[in-house]
SENU-839466 format. One record per residue (C-alpha): x, y, z; residue in three letters. Coordinates in steps of 0.001 Angstrom, whole numbers, padded with zeros to 6 digits, always signed. Layout:
N
XYZALA
...
***
This chain:
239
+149502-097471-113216UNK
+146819-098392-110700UNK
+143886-099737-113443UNK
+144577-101773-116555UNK
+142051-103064-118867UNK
+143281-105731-121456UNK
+142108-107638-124039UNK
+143134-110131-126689UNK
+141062-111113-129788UNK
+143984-112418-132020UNK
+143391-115803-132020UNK
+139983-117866-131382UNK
+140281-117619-127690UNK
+138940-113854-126137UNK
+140481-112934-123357UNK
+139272-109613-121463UNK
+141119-108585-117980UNK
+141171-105767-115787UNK
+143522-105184-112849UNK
+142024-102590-110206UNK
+143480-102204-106441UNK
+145339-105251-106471UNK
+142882-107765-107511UNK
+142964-109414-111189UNK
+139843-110259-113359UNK
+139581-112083-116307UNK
+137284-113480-118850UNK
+138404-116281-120729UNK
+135986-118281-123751UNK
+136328-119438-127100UNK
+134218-117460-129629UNK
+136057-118180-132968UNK
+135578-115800-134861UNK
+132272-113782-133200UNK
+134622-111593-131099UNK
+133069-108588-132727UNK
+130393-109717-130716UNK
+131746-110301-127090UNK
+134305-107978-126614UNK
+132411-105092-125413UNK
+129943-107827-123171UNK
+133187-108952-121851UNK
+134655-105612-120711UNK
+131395-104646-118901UNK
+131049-107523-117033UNK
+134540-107632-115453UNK
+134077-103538-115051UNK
+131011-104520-113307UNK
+132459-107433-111002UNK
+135324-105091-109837UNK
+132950-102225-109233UNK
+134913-100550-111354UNK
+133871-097586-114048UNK
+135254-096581-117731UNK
+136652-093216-115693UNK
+139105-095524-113334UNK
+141126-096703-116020UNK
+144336-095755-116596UNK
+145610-097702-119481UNK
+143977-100160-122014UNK
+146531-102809-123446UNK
+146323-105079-126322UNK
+147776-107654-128210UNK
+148682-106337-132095UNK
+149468-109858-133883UNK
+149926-111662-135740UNK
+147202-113653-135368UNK
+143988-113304-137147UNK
+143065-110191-139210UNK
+139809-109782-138421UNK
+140429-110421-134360UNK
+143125-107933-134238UNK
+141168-105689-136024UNK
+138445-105553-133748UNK
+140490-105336-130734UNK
+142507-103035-131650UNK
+139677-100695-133236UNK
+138109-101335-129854UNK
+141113-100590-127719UNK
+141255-096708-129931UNK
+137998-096048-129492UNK
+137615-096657-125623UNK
+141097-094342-125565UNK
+139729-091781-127322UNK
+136786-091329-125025UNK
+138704-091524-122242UNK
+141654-089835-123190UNK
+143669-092398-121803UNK
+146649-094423-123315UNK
+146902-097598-125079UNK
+150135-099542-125128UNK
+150237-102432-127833UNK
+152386-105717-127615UNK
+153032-108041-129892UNK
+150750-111507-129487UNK
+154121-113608-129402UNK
+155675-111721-126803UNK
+152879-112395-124661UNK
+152660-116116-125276UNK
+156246-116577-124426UNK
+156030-114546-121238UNK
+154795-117466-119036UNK
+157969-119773-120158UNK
+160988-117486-119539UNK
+161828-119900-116974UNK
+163246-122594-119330UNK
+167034-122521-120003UNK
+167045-122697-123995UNK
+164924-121101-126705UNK
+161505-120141-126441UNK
+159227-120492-129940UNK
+155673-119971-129170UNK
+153608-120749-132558UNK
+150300-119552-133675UNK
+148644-121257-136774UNK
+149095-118833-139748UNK
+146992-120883-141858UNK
+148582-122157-145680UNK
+150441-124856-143576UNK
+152650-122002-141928UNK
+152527-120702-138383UNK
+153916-117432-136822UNK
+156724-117409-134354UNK
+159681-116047-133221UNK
+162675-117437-130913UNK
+162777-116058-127588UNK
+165700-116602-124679UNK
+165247-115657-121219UNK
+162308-113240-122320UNK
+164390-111222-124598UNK
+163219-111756-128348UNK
+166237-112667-130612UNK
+164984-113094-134252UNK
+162215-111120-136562UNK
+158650-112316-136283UNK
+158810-115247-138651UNK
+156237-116779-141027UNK
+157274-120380-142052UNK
+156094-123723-142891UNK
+156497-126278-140231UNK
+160008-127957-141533UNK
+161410-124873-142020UNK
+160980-123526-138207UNK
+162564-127068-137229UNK
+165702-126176-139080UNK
+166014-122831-137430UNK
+165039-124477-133962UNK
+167604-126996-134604UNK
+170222-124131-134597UNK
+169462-123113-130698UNK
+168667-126259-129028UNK
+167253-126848-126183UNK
+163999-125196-127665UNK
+160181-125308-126049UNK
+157658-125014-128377UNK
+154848-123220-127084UNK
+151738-120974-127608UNK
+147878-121270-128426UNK
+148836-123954-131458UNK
+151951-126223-129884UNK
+149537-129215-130298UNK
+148535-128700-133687UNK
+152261-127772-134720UNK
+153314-131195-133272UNK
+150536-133019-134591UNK
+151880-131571-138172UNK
+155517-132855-137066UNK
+153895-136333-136908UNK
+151923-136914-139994UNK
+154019-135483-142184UNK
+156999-137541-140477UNK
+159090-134399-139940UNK
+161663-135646-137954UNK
+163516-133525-135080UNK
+166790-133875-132685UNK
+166951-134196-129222UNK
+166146-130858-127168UNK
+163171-130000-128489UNK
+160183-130147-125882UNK
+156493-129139-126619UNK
+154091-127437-124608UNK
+150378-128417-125205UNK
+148271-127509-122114UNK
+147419-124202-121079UNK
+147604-122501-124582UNK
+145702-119287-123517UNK
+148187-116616-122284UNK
+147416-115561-118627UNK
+145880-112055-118427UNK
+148641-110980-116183UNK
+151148-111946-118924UNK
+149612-109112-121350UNK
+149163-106527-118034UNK
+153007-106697-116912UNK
+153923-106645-120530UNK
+151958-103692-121213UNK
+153040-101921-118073UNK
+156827-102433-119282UNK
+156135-101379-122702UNK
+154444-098431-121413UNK
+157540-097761-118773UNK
+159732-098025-121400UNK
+158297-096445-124601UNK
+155177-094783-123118UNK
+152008-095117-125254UNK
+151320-096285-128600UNK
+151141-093629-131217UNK
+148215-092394-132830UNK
+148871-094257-136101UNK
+149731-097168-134372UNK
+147759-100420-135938UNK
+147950-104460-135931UNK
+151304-105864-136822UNK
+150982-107987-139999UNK
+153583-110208-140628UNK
+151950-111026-144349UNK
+149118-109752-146381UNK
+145482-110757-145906UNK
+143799-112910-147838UNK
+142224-109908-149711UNK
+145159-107975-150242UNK
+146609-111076-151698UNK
+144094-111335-154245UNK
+143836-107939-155287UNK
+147886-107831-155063UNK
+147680-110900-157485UNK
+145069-109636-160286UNK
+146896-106241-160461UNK
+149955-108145-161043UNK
+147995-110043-164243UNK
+146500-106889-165466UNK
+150284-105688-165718UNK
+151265-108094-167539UNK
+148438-108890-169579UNK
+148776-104721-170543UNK
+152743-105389-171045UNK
+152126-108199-173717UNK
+149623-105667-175540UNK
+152094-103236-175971UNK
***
């Protein structure tokens, strides 16, 4: 693959890169949750710094979650529709795969942890790059205890901080072995590029029905999950 576009809207940071005859741009900001907005913005204006057009791509890549519902959403609706057009292929990777990518360095476990909201946060325990456990949605004691079980573990990804902040207030204590990493949250671009180039290497492009990987329901689905479950049983009792 010569030309890569990639983008990441799964958390509150936007990311937006494109590789193109050896050199590597990226756009980097915090939006929250106005990606929708600044995707598209974004794309053009790192096409436009490379001198680069739509037609020179050769493969659009993008994170699939978890992360937020709305974010992946939009980037993956995004990354379909510029494929289409082009009829070009996408290749997604998980968000957690990425986030690891930049620590396969250290000599131990790897848990990169995104806020999941509901005092919970998505990971998944990683060793010299390889994943070795399902994507995981736990509170923050409960991802101790597993971490405890493959010590030394680095605790990384776009919400370390706020995962050890959570460690301290609630006085959630935790052995030896267990490092965090709070600066430079934001996955390099390049991280999501060679991933995608792998993937696509390996498994070759996403299929049509591909979509975001959900690890739980959204809030929505919850609630309509939750009042069909009443009406059931509020029927049941009536008859």
């Amino acid at each position: 693959m010569k030309t890569i576009l990639a983008f990441d809207t799964s958390g509150r940071t936007l990311t937006a890169a494109l590789e193109h005859r050896g050199m590597l741009l990226c756009h980097t900001a915090e939006y929250g949750l106005r990606h929708s907005e600044h995707l598209i913005p974004a794309v053009r204006r790192i096409l436009e710094q490379a001198e680069c057009s739509l037609s020179d791509i050769d493969l659009i890549a993008v994170s699939c979650g978890p992360g937020s519902f709305t974010g992946l959403r939009i980037s993956m609706a995004t990354a379909k529709g510029l494929a289409f057009g082009l009829d070009i292929p996408v290749v997604s990777v998980p968000t957690l795969d990425v986030y690891q990518q930049q620590f396969s360095w250290f000599d131990g476990t790897v848990m990169p942890v995104i806020d999941a909201r509901k005092n919970r946060y998505y990971t998944a325990a990683y060793r010299g790059g390889k994943r070795e456990s399902d994507f995981l949605d736990l509170k923050a004691q409960d991802i101790i205890e597993t971490a405890s079980l493959s010590l030394p573990v680095l605790f990384a990804g776009p919400d370390a901080q706020a995962f050890s902040d959570e460690l301290t207030r609630d006085g959630i204590s935790y052995p030896q072995g267990i490092y965090f990493q709070v600066h430079d949250t934001s996955p390099p671009a390049r991280c999501l590029i060679e991933a995608a180039g792998r993937c696509y290497a390996l498994h070759g492009p996403d299929h049509i029905t591909a979509g975001p990987l959900y690890i739980r329901k959204s809030e929505a689905e919850s609630l309509r999950s939750d009042k069909e479950t009443k009406l059931r049983e509020e029927h049941s009792h009536e008859t």
